[in-house]
KOLMI-219555 format. One record per residue (C-alpha): residue number from 1; x, y, z. Coordinates in steps of 0.05 Angstrom, whole numbers. Example, Ala and Ser with C-alpha at 12.3 -4.5 7.8 and 13.67 -1.06 7.14 Angstrom:
! residues 2
TORVEX seq      x      y      z
TORVEX   1    246    -90    156
TORVEX   2    273    -21    143
This chain:
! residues 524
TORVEX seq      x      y      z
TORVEX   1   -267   -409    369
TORVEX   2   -255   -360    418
TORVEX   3   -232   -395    495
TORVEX   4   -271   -375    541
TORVEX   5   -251   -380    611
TORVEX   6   -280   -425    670
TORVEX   7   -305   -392    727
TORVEX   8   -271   -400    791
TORVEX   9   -324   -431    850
TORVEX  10   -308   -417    916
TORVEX  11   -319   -489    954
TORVEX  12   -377   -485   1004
TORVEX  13   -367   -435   1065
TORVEX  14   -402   -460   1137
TORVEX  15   -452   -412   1162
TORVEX  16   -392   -417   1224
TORVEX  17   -320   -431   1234
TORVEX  18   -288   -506   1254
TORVEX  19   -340   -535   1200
TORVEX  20   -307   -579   1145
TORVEX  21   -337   -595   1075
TORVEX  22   -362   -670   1099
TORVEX  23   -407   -631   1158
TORVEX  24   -433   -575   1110
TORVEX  25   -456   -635   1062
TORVEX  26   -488   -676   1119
TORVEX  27   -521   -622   1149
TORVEX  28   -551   -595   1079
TORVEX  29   -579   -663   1063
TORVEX  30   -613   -670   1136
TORVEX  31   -645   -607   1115
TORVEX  32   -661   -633   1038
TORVEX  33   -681   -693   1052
TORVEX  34   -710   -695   1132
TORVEX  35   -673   -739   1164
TORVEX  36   -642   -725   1234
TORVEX  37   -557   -700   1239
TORVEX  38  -1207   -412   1588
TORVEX  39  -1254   -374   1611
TORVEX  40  -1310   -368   1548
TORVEX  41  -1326   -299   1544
TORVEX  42  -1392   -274   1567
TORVEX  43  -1450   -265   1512
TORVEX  44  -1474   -192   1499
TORVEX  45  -1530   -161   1540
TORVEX  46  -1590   -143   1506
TORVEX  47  -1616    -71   1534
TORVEX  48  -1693    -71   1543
TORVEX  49  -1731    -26   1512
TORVEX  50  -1781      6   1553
TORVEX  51  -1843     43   1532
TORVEX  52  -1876     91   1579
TORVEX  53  -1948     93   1559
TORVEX  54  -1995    152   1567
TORVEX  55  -2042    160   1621
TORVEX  56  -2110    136   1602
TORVEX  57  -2177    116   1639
TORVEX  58  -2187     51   1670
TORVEX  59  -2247     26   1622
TORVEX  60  -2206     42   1565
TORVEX  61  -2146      2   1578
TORVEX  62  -2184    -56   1602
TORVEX  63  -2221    -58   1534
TORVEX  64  -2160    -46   1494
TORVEX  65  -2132   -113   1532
TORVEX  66  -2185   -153   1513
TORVEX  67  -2181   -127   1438
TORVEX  68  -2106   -146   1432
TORVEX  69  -2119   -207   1467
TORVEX  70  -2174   -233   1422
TORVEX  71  -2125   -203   1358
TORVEX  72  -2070   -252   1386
TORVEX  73  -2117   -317   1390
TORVEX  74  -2129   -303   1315
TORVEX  75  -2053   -289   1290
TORVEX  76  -2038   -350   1331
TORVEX  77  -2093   -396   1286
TORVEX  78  -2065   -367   1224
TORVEX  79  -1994   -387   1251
TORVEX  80  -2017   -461   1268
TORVEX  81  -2051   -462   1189
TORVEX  82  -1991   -430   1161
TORVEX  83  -1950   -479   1188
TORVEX  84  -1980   -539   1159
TORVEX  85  -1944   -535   1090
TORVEX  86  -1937   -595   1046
TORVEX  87  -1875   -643   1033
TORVEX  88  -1818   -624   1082
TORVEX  89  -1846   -562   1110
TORVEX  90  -1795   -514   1075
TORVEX  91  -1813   -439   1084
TORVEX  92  -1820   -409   1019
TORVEX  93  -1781   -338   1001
TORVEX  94  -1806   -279   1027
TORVEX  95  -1810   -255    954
TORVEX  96  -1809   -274    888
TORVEX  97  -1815   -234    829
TORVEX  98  -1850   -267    772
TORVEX  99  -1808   -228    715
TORVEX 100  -1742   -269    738
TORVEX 101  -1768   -330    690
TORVEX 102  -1776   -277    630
TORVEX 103  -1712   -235    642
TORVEX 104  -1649   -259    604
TORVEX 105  -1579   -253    622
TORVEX 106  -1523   -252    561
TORVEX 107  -1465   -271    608
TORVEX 108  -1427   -245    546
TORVEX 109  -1444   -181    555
TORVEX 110  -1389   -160    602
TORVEX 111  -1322   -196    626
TORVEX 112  -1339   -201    696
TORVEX 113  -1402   -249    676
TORVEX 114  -1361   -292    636
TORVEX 115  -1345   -329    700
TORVEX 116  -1417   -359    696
TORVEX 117  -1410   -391    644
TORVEX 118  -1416   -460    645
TORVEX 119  -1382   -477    574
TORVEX 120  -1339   -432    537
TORVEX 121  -1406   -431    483
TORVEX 122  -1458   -411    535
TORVEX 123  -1483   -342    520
TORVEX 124  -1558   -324    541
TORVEX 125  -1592   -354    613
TORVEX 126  -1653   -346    647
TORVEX 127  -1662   -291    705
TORVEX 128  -1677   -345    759
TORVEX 129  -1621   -392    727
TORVEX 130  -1574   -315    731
TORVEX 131  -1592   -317    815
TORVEX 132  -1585   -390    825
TORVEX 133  -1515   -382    794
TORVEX 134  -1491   -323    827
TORVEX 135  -1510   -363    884
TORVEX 136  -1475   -411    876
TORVEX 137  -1416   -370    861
TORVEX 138  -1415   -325    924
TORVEX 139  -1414   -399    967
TORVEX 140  -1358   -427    921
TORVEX 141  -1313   -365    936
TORVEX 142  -1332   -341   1013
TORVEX 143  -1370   -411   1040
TORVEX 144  -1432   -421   1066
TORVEX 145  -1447   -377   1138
TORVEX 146  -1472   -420   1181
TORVEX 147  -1449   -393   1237
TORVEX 148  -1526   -348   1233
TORVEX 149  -1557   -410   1239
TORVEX 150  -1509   -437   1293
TORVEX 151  -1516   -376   1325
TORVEX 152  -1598   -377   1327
TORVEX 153  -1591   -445   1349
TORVEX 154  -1553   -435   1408
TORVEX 155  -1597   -378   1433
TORVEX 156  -1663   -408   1422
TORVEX 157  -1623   -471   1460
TORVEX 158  -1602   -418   1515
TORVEX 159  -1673   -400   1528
TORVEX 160  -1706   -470   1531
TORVEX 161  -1655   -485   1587
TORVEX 162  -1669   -424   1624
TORVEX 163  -1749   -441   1634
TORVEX 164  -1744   -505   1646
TORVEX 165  -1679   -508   1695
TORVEX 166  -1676   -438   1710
TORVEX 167  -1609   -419   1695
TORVEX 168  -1568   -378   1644
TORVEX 169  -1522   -425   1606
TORVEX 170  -1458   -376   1578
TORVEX 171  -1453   -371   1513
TORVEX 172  -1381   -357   1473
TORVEX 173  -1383   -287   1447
TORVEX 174  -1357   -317   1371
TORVEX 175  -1418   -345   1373
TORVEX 176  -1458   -277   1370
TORVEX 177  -1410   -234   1335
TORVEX 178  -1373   -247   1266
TORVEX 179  -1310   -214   1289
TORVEX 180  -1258   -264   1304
TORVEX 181  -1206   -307   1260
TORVEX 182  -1242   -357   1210
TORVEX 183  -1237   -432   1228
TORVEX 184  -1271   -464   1175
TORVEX 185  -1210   -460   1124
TORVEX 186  -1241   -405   1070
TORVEX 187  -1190   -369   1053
TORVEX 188  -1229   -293   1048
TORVEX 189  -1211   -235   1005
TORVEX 190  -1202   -165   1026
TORVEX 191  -1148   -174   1086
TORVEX 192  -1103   -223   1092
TORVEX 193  -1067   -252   1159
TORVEX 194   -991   -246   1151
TORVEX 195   -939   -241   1201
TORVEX 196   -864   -212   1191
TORVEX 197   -811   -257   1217
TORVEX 198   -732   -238   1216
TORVEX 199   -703   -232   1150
TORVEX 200   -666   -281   1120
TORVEX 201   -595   -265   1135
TORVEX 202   -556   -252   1070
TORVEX 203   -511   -198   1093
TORVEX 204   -513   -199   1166
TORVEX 205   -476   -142   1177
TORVEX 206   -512   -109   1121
TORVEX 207   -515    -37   1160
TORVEX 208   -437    -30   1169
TORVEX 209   -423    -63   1099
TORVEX 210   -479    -61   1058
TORVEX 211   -508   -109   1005
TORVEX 212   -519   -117    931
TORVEX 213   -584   -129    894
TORVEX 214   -612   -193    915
TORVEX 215   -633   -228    838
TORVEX 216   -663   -293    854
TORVEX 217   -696   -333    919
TORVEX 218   -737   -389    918
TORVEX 219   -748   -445    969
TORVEX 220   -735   -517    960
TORVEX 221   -802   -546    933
TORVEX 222   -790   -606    997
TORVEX 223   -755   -570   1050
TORVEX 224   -749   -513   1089
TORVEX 225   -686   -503   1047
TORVEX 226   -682   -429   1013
TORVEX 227   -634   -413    957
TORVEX 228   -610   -327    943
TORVEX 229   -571   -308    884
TORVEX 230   -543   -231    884
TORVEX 231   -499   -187    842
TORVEX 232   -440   -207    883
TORVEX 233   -437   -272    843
TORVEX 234   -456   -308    906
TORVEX 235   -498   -375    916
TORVEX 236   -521   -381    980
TORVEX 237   -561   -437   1015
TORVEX 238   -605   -415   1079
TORVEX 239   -645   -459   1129
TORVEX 240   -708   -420   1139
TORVEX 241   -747   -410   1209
TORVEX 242   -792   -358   1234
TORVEX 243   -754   -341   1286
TORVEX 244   -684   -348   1259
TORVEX 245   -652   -371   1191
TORVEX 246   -592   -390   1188
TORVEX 247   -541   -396   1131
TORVEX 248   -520   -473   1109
TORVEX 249   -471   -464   1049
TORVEX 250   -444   -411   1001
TORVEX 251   -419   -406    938
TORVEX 252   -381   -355    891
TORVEX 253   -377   -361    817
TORVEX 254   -314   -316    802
TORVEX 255   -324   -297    724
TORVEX 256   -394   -308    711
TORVEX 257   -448   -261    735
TORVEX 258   -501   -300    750
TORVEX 259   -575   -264    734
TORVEX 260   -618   -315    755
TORVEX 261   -628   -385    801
TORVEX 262   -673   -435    806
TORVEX 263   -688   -499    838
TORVEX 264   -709   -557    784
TORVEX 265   -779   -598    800
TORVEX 266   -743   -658    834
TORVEX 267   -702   -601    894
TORVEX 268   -640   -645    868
TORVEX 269   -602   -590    833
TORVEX 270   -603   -517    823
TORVEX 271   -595   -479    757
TORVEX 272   -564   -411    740
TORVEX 273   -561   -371    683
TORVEX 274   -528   -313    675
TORVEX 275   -511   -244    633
TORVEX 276   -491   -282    568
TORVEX 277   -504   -359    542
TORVEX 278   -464   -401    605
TORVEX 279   -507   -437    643
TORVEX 280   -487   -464    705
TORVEX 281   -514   -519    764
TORVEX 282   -507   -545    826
TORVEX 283   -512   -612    857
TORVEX 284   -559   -598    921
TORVEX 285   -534   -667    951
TORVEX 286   -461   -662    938
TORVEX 287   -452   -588    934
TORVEX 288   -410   -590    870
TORVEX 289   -421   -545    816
TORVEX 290   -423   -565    740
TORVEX 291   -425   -533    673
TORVEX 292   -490   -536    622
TORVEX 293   -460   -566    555
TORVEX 294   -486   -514    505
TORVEX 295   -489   -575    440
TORVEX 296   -552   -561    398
TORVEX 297   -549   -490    417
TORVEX 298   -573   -429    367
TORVEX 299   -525   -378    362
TORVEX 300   -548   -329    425
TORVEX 301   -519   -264    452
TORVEX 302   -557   -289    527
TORVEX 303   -596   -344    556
TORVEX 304   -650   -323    602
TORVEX 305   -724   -334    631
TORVEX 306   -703   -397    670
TORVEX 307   -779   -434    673
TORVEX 308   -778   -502    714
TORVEX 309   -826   -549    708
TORVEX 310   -881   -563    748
TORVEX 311   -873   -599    818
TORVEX 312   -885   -678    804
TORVEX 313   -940   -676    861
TORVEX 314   -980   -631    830
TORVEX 315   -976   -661    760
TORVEX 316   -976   -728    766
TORVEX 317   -936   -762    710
TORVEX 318   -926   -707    666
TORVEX 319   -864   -695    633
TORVEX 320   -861   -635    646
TORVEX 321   -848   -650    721
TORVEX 322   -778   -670    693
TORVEX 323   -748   -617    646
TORVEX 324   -740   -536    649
TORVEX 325   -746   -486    595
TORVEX 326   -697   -434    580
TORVEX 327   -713   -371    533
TORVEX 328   -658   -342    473
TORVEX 329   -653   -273    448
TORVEX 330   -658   -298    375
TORVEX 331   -729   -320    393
TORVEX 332   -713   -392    411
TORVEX 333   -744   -428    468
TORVEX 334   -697   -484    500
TORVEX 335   -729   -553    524
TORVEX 336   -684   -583    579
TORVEX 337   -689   -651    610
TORVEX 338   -666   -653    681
TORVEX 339   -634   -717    679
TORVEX 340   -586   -724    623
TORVEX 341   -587   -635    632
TORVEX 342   -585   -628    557
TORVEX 343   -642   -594    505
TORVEX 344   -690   -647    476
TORVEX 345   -724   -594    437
TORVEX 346   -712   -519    406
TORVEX 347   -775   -489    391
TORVEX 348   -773   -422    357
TORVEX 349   -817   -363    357
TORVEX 350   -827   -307    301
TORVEX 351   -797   -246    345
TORVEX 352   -754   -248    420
TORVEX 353   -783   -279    478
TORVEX 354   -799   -242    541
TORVEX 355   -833   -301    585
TORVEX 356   -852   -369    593
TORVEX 357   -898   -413    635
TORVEX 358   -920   -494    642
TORVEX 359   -991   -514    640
TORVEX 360  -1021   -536    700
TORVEX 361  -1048   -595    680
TORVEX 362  -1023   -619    613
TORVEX 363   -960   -623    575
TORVEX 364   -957   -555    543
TORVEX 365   -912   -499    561
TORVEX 366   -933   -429    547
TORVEX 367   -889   -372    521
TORVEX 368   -890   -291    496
TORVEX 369   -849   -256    448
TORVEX 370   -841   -179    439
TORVEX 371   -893   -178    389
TORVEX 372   -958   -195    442
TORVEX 373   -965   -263    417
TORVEX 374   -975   -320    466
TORVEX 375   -958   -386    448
TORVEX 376   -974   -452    464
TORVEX 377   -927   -514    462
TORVEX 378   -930   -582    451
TORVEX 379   -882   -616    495
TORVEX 380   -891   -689    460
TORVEX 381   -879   -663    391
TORVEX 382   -848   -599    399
TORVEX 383   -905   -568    354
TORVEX 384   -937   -509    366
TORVEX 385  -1017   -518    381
TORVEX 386  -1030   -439    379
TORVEX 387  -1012   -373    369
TORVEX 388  -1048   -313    398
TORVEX 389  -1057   -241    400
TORVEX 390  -1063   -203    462
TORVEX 391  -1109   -160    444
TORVEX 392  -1097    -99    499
TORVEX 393  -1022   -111    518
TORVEX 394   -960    -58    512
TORVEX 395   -915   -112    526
TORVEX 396   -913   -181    554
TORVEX 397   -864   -179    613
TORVEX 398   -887   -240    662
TORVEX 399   -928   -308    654
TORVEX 400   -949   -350    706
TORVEX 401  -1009   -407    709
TORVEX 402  -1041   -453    754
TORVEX 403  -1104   -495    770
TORVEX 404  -1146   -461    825
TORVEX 405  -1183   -499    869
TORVEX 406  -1262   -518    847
TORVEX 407  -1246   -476    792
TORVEX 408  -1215   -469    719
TORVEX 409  -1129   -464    705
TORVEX 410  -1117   -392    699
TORVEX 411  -1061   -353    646
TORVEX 412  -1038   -285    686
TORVEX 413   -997   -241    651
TORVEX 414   -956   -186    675
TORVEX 415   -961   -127    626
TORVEX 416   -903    -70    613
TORVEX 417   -957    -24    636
TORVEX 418   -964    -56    705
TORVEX 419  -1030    -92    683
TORVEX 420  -1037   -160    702
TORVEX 421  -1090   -203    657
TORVEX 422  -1122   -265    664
TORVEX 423  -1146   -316    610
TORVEX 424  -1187   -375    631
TORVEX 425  -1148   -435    594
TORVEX 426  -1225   -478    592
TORVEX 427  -1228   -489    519
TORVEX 428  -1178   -508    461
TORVEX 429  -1170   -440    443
TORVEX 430  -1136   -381    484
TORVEX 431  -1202   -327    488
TORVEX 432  -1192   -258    453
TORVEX 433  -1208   -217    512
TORVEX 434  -1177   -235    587
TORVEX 435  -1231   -251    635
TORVEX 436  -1212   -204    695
TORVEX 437  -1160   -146    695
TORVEX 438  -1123   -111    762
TORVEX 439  -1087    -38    748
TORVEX 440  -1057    -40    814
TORVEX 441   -994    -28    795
TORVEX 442   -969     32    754
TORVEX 443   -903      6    727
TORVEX 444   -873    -53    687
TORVEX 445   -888   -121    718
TORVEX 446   -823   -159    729
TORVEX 447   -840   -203    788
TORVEX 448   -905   -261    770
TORVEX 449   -918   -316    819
TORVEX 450   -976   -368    839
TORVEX 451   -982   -399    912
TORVEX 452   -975   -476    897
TORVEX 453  -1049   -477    922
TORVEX 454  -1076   -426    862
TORVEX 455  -1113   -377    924
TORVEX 456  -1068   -325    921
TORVEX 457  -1018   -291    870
TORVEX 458   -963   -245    883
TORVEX 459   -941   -188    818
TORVEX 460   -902   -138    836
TORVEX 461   -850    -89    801
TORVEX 462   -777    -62    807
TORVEX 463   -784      1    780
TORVEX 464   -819     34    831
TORVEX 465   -812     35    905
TORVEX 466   -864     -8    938
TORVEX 467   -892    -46    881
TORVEX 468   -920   -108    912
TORVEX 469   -996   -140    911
TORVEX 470  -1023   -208    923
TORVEX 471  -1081   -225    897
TORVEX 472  -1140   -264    923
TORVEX 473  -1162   -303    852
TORVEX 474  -1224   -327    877
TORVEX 475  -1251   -265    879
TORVEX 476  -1196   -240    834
TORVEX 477  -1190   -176    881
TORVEX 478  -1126   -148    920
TORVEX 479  -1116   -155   1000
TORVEX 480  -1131    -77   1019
TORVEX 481  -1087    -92   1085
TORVEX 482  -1019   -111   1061
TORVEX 483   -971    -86   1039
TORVEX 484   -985    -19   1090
TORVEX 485   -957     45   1065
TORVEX 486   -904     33   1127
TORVEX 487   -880    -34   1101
TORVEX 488   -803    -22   1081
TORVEX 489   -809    -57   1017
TORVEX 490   -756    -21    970
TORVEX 491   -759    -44    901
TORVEX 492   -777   -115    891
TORVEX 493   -735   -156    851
TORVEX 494   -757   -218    864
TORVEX 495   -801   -259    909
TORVEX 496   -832   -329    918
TORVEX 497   -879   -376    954
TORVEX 498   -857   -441    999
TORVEX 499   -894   -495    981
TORVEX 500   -907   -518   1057
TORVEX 501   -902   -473   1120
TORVEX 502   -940   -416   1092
TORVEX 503   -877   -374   1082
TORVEX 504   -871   -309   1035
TORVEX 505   -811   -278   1016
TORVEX 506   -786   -219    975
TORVEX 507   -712   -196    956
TORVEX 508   -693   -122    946
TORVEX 509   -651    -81    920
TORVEX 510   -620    -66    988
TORVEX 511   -593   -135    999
TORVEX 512   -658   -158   1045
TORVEX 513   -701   -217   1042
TORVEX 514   -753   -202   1074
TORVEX 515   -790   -257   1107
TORVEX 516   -873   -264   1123
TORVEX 517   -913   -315   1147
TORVEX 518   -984   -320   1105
TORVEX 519  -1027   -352   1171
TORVEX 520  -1078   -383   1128
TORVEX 521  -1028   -437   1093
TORVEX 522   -988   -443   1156
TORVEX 523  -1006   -512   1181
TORVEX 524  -1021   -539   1108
């Protein structure tokens, strides 16, 4: 056959001068691997409201006294009777309406009931069973405010103590007013708390130079190690911090244009694909690159839609915590195991594949060819379990899934039209219609990720200027407050979530990595 030629790599270049290859490697594994190389504010006043009354004769007033008196006495007996309620002395609700127990509910009536459900067969509940649940839903997703009854308590607490010792005990102004930052660990929809640090310094001197199209970041799944793949054929290696990265290692892979990077589950090696069927990898601990042996291979024109595995901490002993999935253009999906880095399995869909995905929480990986089918994989056997329409999609682009907390493992996925759908992945069977639907963006979806911690999602596109979103999925709702229409976002190619530190990050077309801070995951 045809020779093809091997790629020059440029040895490992020091983020300074005077460094030699034995203090770059010692250096990235202390990084890798962790070893060493007030005054309470015052409470609100309460303005009195005074009444002037009219003038009115002596007599008169005295009897009306002694009328509201007397009316007083007798509220006050009804209070004492009232209060006398059987068993623990619960109050009962203000109102009930006596329909509720007739009224039924089909929670299959509309998608945004389907949530509800408790079983993927439930269809028709009771009106006071419908409250109880939604309920139970609202405290699920936002928590339960106590901070009304804390609040109540600590004023009617204030009061005591000011008739019997006669003085005004301070209270803390959070205590009256809702308006501060959230201590109880909900994380809350609508606006999120995030917090731009310096970008990550791929081309420092980016303004006198410029910079190519960043393709790939993604942080180490056990460090604070970040890896950035761009159009110049460079690997590059970054130790991240809010206040200043710095650069640990780079490489250049003369001769094979690399499209796309990605740290495998174990953070021991990093995998690269590129424009055609080469693969390529990197030894995190030694820094020495290596070449994928292609044996078992389909005839392909390209190799793409790099998918690792799932983190083993998350999974447990899964096997899927130890391979990575690789997509063909003939419609072949490539099975990997990270340790002996050759394909167990080829499993082979009717038409192209566009994207592909691991289950959360079994061994099943999850794929989508031109055609709007989804598939599901068995990873023991190699079979495959399902195959499914989508019954509303122009075009699967992205996949993505996860477990989210106190709730069920989610399927998103990113639409050519900029939709991005979710299925509920509950039963055996994939449902016909997605359970929730955001149209935020207007163009192709080419970016899909999940937080490790399944609260938020990030989608966004490279087509358009601007085209980022994360997603609150307990509420399945986007954060009004971020991105602002003054955030310098470019066109997003990629972007990704650290698993600890609370980091975001996003790479451009411009050569930037931008760099956030998400305050909510921050200590976790």
């Amino acid at each position: 056959g045809k020779r093809v030629a091997r790629p020059c790599v440029l040895g490992a270049m020091a983020p300074s001068d005077g460094l030699d290859a034995g203090e770059t490697t010692a250096e990235l594994e202390a990084i890798v691997f962790g070893h060493s190389t007030t005054v309470e504010p015052r409470a609100p006043k309460r303005a009195a409201k005074i009444e002037v009354p009219e003038l009115e004769p002596a007599r008169r007033q005295r009897n009306k006294r002694k009328a509201f008196a007397e009316e007083e006495e007798e509220e006050c007996e009804e209070d004492e009777k009232g209060d006398e309620l059987p068993g623990k002395g619960k109050a009962k609700p203000a109102w009930e309406d006596p329909d509720d127990a007739e009224l039924e509910v089909d929670l299959t009536s509309r998608i945004r009931l389907r949530k509800l459900r408790s079983s993927q067969t439930e269809t028709i509940i009771s009106g006071t069973e419908y409250e109880r649940r939604l309920r139970d839903n609202f405290v699920k997703r936002h928590g339960s405010h106590r901070w009304v009854e804390e609040s109540t308590a600590a004023a009617e607490a204030t009061d005591d103590s000011s008739d019997d010792a006669g003085e005004t005990t301070t209270i803390p102004r959070s205590k009256w007013l809702d308006d501060g930052p959230k201590s109880d660990g909900v994380f809350r929809p609508k606006e999120i708390e995030i917090t731009k640090c310096l970008d990550v310094p791929v081309y420092p001197d980016r303004r006198k130079n410029g910079g190519t199209k960043i393709l790939a970041i993604e942080f180490h799944p056990d460090s604070t190690l970040m890896l950035s793949a761009s159009a110049d054929k460079f690997l590059r290696l970054f130790a991240i911090d809010e206040k200043e990265s710095t650069k640990v290692s780079s490489y250049q892979f003369k001769g094979f244009p690399m499209m796309n990077a990605r740290f495998l589950p174990g953070g021991d090696t990093i995998v690269m694909t590129g424009d055609q069927t080469r693969m390529w990898g990197l030894d995190v601990r030694t820094g020495e690159p290596f070449e994928f042996d292609r044996r078992g291979h389909q005839p392909e024109y390209q190799m793409f839609g790099l998918t690792p595995g799932p983190h083993p901490t998350d999974v447990g002993d899964l096997r899927s915590s130890s391979m990575f999935a690789v997509l063909g253009d003939s419609g072949a999906t490539y099975l990997f195991d990270a340790a002996t880095r050759l394909p167990t399995r080829v499993m082979r869909m009717s038409m192209p594949g566009t994207a592909a995905a691991f289950s959360p929480g079994r061994d099943v990986l999850w794929t989508a060819d031109e055609g709007n089918h989804v598939y599901e994989w068995d990873l023991r056997s190699g079979r495959c379990i399902q195959r499914a329409t989508h019954p509303w999609a122009t075009g699967i682009s992205q996949l993505a899934a996860h477990s989210r907390p106190s709730a069920q493992p989610i399927l998103a996925t990113g639409l050519q039209s900029g939709n991005v759908d979710f299925f509920e992945l509950s039963g055996s069977k994939l449902p016909k219609e997605p359970a929730h639907t955001l149209d935020n963006l207007t163009t192709r979806v080419t970016s899909l990720k999940f937080h490790n911690s399944g609260e938020v999602l990030a989608a966004a596109s490279v087509n358009k200027k601007g085209q980022l979103k994360l997603v609150h999925t307990g509420t399945m709702t986007v954060f009004q407050n971020w991105p602002a229409r003054t955030t310098a976002l470019n066109r997003v190619t990629t972007l990704d979530f650290s698993r600890k530190g609370g980091y975001f990050a996003a790479g451009n077309d411009k050569g930037r990595v931008l760099l956030y801070r998400l305050n909510h995951f921050e200590a976790k």
